[in-house]
TILO-401940 format. One line per field, with one value per residue (C-alpha): x, y, z. Coordinates in pm, whole numbers, plus 50000, padded with zeros to 5 digits. Each point is the difference from the previous one (the first is absolute). Layout:
BEGIN
px <- (X	...)
py <- (Y	...)
pz <- (Z	...)
! end
This chain:
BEGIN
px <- (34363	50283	49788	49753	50289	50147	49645	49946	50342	49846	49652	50154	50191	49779	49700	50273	50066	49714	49814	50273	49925	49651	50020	50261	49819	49646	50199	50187	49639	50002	49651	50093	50156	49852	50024	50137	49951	50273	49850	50258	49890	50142	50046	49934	50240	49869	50128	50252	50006	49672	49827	50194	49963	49633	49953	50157	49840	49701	50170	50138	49666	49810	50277	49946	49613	50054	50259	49778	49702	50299	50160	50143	50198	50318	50375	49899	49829	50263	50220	49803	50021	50384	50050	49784	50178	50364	49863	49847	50318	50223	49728	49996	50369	50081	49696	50007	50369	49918	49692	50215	50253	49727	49887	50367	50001	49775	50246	50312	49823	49803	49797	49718	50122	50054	49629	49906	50206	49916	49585	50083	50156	49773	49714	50171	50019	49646	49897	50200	49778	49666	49636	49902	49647	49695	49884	50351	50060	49599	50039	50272	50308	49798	49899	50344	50104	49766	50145	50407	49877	49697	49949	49589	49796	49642	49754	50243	49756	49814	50254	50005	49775	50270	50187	49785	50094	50267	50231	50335	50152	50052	50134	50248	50109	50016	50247	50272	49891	50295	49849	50196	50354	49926	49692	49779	49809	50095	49799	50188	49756	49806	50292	50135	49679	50033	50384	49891	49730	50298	50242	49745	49947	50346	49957	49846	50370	50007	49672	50208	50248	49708	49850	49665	49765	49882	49670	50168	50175	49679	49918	50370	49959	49692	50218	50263	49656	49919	50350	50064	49674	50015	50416	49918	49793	50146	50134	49683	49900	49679	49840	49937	50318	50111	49668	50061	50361	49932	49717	50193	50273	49759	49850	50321	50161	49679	50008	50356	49930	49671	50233	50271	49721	50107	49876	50088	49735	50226	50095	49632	49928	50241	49890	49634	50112	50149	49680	49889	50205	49902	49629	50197	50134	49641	49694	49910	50254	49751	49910	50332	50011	49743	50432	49925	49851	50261	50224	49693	49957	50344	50050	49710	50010	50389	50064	50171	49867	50068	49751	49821	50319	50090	49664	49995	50368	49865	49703	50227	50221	49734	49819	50331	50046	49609	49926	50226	49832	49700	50070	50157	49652	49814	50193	50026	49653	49811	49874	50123	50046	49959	49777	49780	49708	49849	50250	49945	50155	50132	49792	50334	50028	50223	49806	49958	49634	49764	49888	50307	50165	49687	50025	50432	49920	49736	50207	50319	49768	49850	50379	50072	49702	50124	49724	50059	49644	49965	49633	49892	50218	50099	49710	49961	49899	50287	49906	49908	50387	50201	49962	50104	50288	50166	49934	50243	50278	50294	50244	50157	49781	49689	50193	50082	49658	49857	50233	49869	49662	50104	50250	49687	49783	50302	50058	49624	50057	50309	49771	49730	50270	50220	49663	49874	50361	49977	49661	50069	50317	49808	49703	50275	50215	49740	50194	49835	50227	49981	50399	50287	50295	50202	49853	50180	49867	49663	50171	50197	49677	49841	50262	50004	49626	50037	50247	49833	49667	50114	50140	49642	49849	50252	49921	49621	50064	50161	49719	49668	50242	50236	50100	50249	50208	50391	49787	49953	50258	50176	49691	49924	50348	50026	49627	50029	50409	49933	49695	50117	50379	49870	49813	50303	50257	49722	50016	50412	50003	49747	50248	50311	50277	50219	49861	50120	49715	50002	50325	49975	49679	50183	50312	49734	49836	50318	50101	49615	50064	50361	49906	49687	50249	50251	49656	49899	50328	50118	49578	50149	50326	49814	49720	50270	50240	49819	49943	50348	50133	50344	49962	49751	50353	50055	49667	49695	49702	49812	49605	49851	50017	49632	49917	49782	49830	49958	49691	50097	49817	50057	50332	50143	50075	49881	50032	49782	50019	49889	49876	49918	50008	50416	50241	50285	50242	50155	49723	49920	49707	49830	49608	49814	49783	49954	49846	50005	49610	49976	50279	50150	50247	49865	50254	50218	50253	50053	50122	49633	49854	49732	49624	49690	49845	49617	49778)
py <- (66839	49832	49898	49828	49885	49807	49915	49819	49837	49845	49888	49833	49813	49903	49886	49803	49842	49914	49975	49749	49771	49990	49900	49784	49795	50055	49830	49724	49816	49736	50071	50305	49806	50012	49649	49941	49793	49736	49943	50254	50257	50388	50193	50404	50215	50410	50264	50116	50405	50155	49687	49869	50422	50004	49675	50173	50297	49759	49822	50333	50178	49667	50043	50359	49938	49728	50124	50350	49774	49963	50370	50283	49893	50205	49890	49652	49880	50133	49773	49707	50009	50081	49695	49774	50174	49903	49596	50013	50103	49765	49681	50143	50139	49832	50041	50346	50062	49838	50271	50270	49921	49938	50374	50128	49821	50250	50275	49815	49824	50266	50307	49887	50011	50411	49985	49855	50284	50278	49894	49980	50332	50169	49846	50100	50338	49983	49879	50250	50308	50051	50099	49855	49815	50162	49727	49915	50337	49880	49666	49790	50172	49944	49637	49941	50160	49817	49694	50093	50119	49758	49787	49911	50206	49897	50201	50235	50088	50161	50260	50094	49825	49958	49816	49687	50014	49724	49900	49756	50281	50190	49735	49922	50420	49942	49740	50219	50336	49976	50278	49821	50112	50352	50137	50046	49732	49915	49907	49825	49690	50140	50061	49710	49766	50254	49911	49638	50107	50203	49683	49791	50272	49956	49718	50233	50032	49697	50055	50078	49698	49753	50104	50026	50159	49772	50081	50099	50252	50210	49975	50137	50293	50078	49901	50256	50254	49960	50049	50294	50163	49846	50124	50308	49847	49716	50137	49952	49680	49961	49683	50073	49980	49671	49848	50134	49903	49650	49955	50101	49743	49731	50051	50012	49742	49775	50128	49872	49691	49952	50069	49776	49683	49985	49653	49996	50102	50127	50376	50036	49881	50265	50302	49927	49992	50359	50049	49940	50244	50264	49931	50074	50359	50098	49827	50120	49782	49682	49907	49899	49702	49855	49950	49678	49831	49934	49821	49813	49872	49942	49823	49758	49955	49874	49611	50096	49763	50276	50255	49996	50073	50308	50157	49933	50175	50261	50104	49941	50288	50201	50001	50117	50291	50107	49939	50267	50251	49905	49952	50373	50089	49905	50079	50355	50043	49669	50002	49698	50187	50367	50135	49758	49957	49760	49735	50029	49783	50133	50185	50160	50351	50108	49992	50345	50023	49891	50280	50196	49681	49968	50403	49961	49759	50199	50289	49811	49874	50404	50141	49728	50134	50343	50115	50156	49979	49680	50080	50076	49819	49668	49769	50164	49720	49904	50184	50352	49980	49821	50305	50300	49769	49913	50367	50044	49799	50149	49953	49705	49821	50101	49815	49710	49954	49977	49759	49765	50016	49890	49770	49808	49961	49853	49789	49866	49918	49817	49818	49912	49867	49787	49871	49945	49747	49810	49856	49930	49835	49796	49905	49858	49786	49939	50073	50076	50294	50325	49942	49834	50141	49869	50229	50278	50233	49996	49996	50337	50121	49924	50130	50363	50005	49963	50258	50215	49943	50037	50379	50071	49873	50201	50318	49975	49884	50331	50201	49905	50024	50338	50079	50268	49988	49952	49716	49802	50134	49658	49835	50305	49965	49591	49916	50118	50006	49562	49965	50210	49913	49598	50127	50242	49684	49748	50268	49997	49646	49982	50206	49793	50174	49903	50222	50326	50151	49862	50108	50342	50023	49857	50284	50277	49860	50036	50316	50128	49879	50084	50387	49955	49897	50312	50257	49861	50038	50336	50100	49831	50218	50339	49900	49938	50279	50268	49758	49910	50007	49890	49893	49736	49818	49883	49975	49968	50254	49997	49958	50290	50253	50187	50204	49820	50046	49767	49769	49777	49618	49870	50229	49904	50283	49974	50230	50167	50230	50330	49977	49707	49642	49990	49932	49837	49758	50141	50131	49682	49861	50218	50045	50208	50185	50053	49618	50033	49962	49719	49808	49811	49749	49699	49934	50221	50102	50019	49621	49892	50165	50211	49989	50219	50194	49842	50318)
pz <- (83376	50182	50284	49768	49805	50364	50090	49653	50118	50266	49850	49743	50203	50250	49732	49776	50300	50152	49662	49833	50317	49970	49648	50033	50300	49782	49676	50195	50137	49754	49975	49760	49772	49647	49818	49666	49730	50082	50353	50182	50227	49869	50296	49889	50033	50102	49827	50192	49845	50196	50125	50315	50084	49948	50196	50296	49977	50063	50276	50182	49980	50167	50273	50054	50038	50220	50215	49989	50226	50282	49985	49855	49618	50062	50099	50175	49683	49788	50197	49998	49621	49962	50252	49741	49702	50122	50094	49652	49805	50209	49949	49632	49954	49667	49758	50153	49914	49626	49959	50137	49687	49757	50098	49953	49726	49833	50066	49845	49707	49908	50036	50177	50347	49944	49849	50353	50204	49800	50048	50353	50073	49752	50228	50287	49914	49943	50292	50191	49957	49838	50048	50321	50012	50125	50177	50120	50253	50087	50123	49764	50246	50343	49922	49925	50352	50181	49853	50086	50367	50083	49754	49974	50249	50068	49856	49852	49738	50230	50062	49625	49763	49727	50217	49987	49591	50119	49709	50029	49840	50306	50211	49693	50029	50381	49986	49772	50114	50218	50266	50260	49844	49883	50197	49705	49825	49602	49733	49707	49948	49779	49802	50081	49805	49712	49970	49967	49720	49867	49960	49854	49727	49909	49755	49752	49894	49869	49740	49690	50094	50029	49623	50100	50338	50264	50191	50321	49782	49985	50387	50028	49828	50195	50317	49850	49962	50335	50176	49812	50132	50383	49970	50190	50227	50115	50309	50180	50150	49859	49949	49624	49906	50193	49840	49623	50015	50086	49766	49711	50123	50049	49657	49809	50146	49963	49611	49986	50092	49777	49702	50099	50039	50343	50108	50398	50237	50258	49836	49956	50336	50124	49792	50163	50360	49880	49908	50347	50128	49758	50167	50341	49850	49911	49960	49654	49857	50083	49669	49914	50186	49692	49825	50285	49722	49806	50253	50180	49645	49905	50330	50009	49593	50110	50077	50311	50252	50294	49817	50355	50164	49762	50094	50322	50062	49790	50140	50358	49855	49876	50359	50119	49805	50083	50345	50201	49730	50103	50373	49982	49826	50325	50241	49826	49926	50163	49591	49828	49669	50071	49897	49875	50291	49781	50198	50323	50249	50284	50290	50218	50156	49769	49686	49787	49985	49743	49860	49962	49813	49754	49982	49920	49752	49804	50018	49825	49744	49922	49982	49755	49809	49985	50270	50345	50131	50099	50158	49616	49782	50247	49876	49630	49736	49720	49731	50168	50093	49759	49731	50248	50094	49680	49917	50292	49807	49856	49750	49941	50265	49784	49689	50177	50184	49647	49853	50340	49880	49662	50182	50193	49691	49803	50341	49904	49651	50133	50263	49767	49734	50252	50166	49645	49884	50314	49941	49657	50093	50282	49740	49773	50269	50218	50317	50348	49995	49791	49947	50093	50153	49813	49705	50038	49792	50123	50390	49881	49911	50291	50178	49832	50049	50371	49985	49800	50221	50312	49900	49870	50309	50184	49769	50054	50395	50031	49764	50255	50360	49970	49634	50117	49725	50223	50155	49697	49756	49971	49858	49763	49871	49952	49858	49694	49938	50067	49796	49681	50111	49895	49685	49893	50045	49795	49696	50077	49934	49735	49801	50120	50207	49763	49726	49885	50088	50392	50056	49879	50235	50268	49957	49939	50332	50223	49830	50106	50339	50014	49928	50232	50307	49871	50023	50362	50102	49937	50113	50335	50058	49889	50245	50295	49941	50189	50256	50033	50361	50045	50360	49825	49828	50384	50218	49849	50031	50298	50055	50020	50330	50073	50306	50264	50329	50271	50182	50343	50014	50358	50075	49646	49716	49685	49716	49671	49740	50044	49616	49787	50089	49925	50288	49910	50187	50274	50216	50146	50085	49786	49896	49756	50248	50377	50110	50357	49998	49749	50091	50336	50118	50042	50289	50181	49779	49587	49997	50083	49660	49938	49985	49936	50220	50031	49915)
! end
């Protein structure tokens, strides 16, 4: 726990840093300025809490992918960003030294600042020890050692399939793994983006103070939900975790904002360049870029004259936080997108073969499925699958799988109705336009539709690709707690918060949820106490260790497991299987990369 604890140390230093510069140089272009009513320009402020952190966790993952095309992301990068850290808190010294008392602020005023610390050790502990990932002693641990020692390899997938699953997660985990200092590779990122999640949760405190629920309320419960069933897991770097995490931030944040009316383009325009990046983690998050709407129509609804400008620079920043993804994707696999072979664009040595991409991605969409026969069960029609696999659904997943199909038909009634008040609006004005922005009901509408939409998009995205259930959790949990959430807070206010009868619902609610928190909780310490390994309180848990046997590529060792597919970190470069006849150099040495063997 203490070396997460010191690691945490460091990451939150070096994103504030580097993310309270980026925001501050993205808010001072005077093209960002919102205008008022007077003729002034507002200049937006960011929240300083969570959102200069997340912004740098953005910014310090693009610089590990980047500096990962020129080498190995160990102690020189680490460097490189302590020695842009220190120029950005001298350039910065005095808003920094004003946020640092506004945070111990919240220690002397108050309580909250002991809320904060006691989420952070208790997230710490967490991530300390746990179940380690499958898929992480597979490929998640050697991806992320190819990154510290190499960086990007060519044709790398060809050495192991699973390594061309290329996510910015791992070069985020390579850059704080901190294998240079103790000899073995960390893995607190994970736990890191659920700390975030964690924070952001903690305004549910303040329900009872504000006299009445919010809609972000209900997407922090199921935020709460999900960290109380990833807490054991969450020392493994997988990419489901960095992706849930940030969705859940992205949506709650973007919630917070709808109910506040907020009018400026520029927190929305930020939220969907996090968006980007949670393309970057996985792939499956791509239909949440569709939250674009909303600032491409704030922004060009807006009399700003440099509308042009603020798109440009955004779809500038948005290429910036793609492209070394993508060039790692190539270089790794010579697939654009791995492993779609429906884009193919590249014809270079390296490349994993057709065939065996096309077979990899049938295979990922039959495990989804709850199949292992991908020969029988790969190219099965919707409904001879859908009824085996919700069969396959458990427990509270079942429950909440049904309330999204209820969700999405209420999500049409909502459609027809809002489609349905905008044309008789327009028939009775007259205008071009269906509405104004000025109207801001109808643009809060609009705006929780587009919300609301995009997680049903996202929820039937995930359905017809992989509907593994830890793949698309996030989206089971924040359909239907957003669409019934806005339905639940309509009846709230239909009855007046003010009434007897609202704020007796509104105690029995937090009670409900205070007892609910009190049940998880003590379920949490009984499930860790034979678990409990005091050595865990300083260094955290290892991956796992497996026993392995040995194959020889050109002079150089590599290793795999005796049984299984599971190897671990530290038997390094590692395989599943023996590969010497499928697999060469395409050089002399490991450097060059890899490619197939032509049969």
């Amino acid at each position: 726990m203490l070396s997460v604890v010191l690691i945490w140390i460091y990451a939150t230093a070096t994103t504030y840093l580097t993310g309270f510069a980026f925001l501050k140089f993205i808010t001072s272009l005077e093209c960002m300025h919102s205008k008022k009513g007077n003729g002034t320009y507002k200049k937006y402020n960011a929240h300083f809490r969570a959102s200069y952190i997340i912004a740098g966790l953005v910014v310090n993952t693009v610089y590990a992918e980047i500096y990962s095309l020129f080498g190995g992301v160990g102690l020189v990068a680490n460097i490189l960003l302590v020695a842009v850290c220190v120029v950005i808190a001298v350039y910065y010294r005095d808003e920094l030294f004003g946020d640092l008392v506004d945070v111990l602020r919240l220690f002397v005023s108050g309580r909250n600042g002991y809320y904060y610390l006691l989420v952070f050790l208790l997230m710490a502990y967490g991530t300390s020890h746990g179940i380690m990932h499958y898929d992480s002693d597979l490929y998640h641990a050697q991806a992320i050692h190819w990154i510290e020692d190499y960086g990007v390899i060519k044709g790398l997938g060809n050495l192991h399939v699973r390594l061309a699953y290329n996510s910015a997660s791992f070069a985020l985990s390579a850059l704080y793994s901190m294998s240079f200092i103790a000899g073995r590779s960390f893995h607190v990122m994970a736990g890191f983006c659920a700390l975030m999640l964690a924070w952001e949760c903690l305004d549910l405190k303040d329900l009872l103070r504000r006299g009445q629920p919010i809609l972000s309320d209900f997407a922090r419960v199921m935020a709460i939900y999900y960290l109380f069933t990833i807490f054991d897991e969450m020392v493994a770097p997988a990419s489901d975790y960095f992706l849930s995490t940030i969705v859940f931030y992205i949506v709650i944040r973007w919630l917070d904002m709808n109910v506040k009316h907020e009018r400026s383009y520029v927190p929305y325009i930020m939220l969907s360049l996090l968006g980007v990046f949670a393309v970057t983690i996985k792939l499956s998050a791509a239909p949440i870029m569709i939250l674009a709407i909303i600032p491409i129509y704030r922004l060009f609804s807006s009399k700003n004259p440099n509308k042009l400008k603020v798109f440009g620079l955004s779809v500038l920043t948005a290429l910036i936080i793609s492209v070394p993804f993508f060039i790692r994707n190539i270089i790794i696999s010579g697939w654009l997108v791995y492993p779609v072979t429906s884009i193919d664009l590249f014809n270079v040595s390296w490349k994993i073969p057709e065939g065996l991409a096309a077979y990899d991605a049938k295979e990922i969409k039959t495990y989804g499925r709850g199949f292992t026969d991908v020969a029988t069960y790969g190219d099965m029609p919707f409904d001879q699958w859908i009824g085996s696999w919700f069969e396959g659904i458990h427990g509270v997943n079942k429950i909440m799988l049904v309330l999204d199909i209820l969700a999405v038909a209420a999500y049409i009634v909502f459609l027809i109705y809002f489609f349905a008040v905008a044309i008789n609006k327009k028939a009775k004005l007259g205008d071009n336009k269906i509405f104004s922005i000025s109207d801001r009901r109808m643009v809060n509408f609009a705006d929780f539709l587009t919300i609301s939409g995009t997680m049903v998009a996202c929820l039937v995205f995930w359905l017809f690709t992989a509907p593994l259930i830890r793949y698309g959790e996030v989206y089971v949990c924040l359909t239907f707690a957003i669409i019934f959430g806005r339905l639940l807070i309509r009846l709230f206010n239909h009855i007046g918060y003010e009434s007897e009868i609202a704020k007796r619902a509104l105690h029995i609610a937090v009670m409900i949820l205070s007892l609910w928190l009190l049940y998880k909780g003590i379920n949490l310490v009984k499930a860790d106490i034979p678990s409990f390994n005091p050595v865990n309180l300083l260094v955290q848990e290892d991956y796992g260790q497996y026993e392995v046997s040995e194959f020889e590529i050109s002079g150089v060792t590599f290793y795999y497991p005796n049984e299984g597919d599971r190897i671990g970190y530290s038997y390094f470069p590692a395989a599943t299987r023996d590969m010497t006849k499928e697999i060469k150099f395409i050089g002399y040495d490991i450097t060059s990369g890899f490619m197939p063997i032509a049969e």
